[in-house]
NUBAKE-935692 format. One record per atom (N, C-alpha, C): atom name; x, y, z. Coordinates in steps of 0.1 Angstrom, whole numbers. Example, Ala and Ser with C-alpha at 12.3 -4.5 7.8 and 13.67 -1.06 7.14 Angstrom:
{'N',{132,-57,78}}
{'CA',{123,-45,78}}
{'C',{132,-33,78}}
{'N',{128,-22,71}}
{'CA',{137,-11,71}}
{'C',{129,0,79}}
//
This chain:
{'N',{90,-123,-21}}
{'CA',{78,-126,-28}}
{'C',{66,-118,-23}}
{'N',{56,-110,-32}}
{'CA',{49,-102,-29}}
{'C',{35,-113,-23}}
{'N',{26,-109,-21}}
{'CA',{14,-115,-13}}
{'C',{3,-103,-18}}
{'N',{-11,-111,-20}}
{'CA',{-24,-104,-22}}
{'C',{-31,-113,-15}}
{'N',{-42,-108,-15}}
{'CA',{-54,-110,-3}}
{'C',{-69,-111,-12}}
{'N',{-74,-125,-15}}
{'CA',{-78,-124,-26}}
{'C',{-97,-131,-13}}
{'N',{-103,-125,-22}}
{'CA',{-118,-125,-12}}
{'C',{-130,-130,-23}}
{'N',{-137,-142,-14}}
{'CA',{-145,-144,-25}}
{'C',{-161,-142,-17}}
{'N',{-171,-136,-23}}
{'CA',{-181,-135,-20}}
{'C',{-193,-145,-29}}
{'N',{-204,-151,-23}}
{'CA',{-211,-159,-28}}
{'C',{-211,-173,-36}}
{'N',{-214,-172,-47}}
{'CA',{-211,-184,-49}}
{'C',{-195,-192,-55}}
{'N',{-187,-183,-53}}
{'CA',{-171,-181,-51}}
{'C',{-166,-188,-38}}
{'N',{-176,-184,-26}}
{'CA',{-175,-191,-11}}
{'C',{-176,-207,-12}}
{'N',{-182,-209,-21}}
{'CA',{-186,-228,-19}}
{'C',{-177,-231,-28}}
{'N',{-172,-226,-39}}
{'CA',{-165,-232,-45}}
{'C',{-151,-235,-39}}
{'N',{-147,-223,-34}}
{'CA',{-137,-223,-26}}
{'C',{-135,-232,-5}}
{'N',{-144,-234,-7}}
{'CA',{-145,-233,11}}
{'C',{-139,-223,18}}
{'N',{-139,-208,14}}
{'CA',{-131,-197,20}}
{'C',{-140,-185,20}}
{'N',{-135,-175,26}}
{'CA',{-141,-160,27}}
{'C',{-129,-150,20}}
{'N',{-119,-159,21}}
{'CA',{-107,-153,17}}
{'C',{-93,-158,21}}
{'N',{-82,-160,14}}
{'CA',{-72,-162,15}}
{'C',{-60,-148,10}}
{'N',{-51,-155,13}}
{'CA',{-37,-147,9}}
{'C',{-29,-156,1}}
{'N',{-26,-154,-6}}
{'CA',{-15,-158,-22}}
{'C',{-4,-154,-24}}
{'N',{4,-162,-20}}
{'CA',{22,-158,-26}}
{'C',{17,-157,-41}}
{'N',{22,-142,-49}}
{'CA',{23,-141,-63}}
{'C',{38,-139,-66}}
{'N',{45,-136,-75}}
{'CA',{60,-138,-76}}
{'C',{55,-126,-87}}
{'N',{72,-117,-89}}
{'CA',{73,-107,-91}}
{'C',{68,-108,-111}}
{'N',{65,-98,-111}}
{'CA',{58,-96,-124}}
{'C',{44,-106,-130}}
{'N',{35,-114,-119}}
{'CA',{29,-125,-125}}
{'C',{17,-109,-123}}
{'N',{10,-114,-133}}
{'CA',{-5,-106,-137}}
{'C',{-19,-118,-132}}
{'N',{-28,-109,-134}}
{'CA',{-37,-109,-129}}
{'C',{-44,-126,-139}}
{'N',{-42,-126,-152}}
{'CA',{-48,-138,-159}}
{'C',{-43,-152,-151}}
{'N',{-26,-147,-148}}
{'CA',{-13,-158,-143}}
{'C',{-21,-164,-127}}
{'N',{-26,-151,-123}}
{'CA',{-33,-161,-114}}
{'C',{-47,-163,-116}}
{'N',{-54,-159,-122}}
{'CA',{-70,-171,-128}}
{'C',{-63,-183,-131}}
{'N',{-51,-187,-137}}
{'CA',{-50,-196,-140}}
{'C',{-46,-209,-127}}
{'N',{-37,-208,-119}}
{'CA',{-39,-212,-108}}
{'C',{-49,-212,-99}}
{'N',{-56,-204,-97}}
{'CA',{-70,-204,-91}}
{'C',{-79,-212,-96}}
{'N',{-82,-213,-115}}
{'CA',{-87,-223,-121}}
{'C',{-83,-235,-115}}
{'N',{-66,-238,-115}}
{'CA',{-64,-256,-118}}
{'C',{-68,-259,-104}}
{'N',{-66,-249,-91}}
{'CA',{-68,-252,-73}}
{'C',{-86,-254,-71}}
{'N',{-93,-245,-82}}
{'CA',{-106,-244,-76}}
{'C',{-115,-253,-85}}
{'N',{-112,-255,-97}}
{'CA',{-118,-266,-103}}
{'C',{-128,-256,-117}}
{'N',{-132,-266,-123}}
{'CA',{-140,-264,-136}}
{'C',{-150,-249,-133}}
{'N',{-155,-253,-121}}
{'CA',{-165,-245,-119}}
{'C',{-166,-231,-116}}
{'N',{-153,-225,-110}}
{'CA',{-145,-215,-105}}
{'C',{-147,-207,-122}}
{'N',{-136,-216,-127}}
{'CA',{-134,-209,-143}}
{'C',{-147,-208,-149}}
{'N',{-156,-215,-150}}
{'CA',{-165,-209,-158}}
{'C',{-173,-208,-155}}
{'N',{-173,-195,-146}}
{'CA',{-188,-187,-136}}
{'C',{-172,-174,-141}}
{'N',{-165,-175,-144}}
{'CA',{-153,-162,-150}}
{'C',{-153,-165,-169}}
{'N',{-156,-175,-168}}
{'CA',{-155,-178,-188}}
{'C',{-165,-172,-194}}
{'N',{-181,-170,-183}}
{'CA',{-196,-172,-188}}
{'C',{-196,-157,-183}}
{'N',{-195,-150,-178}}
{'CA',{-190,-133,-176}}
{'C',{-200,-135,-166}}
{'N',{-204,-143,-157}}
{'CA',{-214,-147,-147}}
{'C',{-207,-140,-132}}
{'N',{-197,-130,-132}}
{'CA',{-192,-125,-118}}
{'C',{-182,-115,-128}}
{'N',{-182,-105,-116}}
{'CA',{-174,-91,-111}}
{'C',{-161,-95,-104}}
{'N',{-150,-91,-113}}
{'CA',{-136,-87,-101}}
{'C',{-135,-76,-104}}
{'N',{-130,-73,-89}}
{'CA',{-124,-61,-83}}
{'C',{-108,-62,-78}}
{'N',{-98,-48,-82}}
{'CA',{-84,-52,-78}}
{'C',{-85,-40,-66}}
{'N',{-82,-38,-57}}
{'CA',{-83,-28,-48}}
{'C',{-91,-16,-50}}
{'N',{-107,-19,-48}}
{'CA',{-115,-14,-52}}
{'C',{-121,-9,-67}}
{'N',{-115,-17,-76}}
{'CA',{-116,-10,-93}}
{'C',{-117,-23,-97}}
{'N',{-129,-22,-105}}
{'CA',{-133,-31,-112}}
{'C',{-122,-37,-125}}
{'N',{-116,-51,-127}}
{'CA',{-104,-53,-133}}
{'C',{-107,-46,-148}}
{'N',{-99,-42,-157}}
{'CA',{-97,-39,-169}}
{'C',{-86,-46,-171}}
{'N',{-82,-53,-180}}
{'CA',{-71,-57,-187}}
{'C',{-66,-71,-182}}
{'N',{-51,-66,-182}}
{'CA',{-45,-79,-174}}
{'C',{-32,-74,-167}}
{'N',{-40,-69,-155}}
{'CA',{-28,-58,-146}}
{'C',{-20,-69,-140}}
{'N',{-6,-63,-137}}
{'CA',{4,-70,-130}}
{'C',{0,-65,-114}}
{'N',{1,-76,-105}}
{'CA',{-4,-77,-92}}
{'C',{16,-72,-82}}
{'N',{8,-63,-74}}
{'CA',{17,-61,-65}}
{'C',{11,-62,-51}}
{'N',{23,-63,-44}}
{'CA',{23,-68,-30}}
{'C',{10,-59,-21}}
{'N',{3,-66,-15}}
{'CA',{-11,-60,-5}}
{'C',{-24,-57,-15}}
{'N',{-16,-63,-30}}
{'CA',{-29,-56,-36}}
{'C',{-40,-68,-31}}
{'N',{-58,-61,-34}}
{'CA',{-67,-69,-26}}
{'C',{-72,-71,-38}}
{'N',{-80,-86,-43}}
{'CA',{-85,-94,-52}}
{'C',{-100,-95,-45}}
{'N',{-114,-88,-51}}
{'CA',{-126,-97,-49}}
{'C',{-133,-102,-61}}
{'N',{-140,-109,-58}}
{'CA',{-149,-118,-66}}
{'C',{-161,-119,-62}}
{'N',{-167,-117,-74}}
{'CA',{-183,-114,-71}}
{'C',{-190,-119,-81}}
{'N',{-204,-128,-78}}
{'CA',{-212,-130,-91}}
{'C',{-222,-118,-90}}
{'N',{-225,-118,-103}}
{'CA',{-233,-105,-110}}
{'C',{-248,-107,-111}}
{'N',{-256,-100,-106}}
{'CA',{-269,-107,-99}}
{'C',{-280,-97,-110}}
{'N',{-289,-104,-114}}
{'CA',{-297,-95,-123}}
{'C',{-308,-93,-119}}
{'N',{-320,-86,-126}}
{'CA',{-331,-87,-121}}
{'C',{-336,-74,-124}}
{'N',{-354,-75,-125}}
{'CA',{-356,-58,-133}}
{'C',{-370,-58,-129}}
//
């Protein structure tokens, strides 16, 4: 079973009580397969600061496009998107 390294910055940190964990993923799950688990472990709130486009992911440095399939070491951050002018 592959493993990613998933990092949360800001307000991702309280929701989580973490800076970062590691995730058993299983072979061929994508990147939505695990929002979805992260949703049901992190709660309402998790999901929709990701539903409300209120935060940035990053898959090993690249900002996500699609709904990549996750392989082993790949690194997950999370970021809320901060405005201001």
């Amino acid at each position: 079973m592959s493993v990613v390294k998933v990092a949360y910055l800001a307000s991702f940190q309280s929701f989580t009580g973490k800076e970062s964990e590691r995730i058993p993923v299983r072979e061929n799950e994508t990147f939505e397969d695990l929002m979805k688990r992260l949703s049901a472990r992190y709660g309402t709130r998790f999901a929709r600061r990701l539903d409300e486009h209120l935060a940035i992911v990053f898959l090993n440095g690249e900002q996500i496009v699609g709904n990549p399939i996750l392989n082993d070491h790949d690194e997950i951050l999370f970021a809320v998107l901060v405005g201001g002018g």
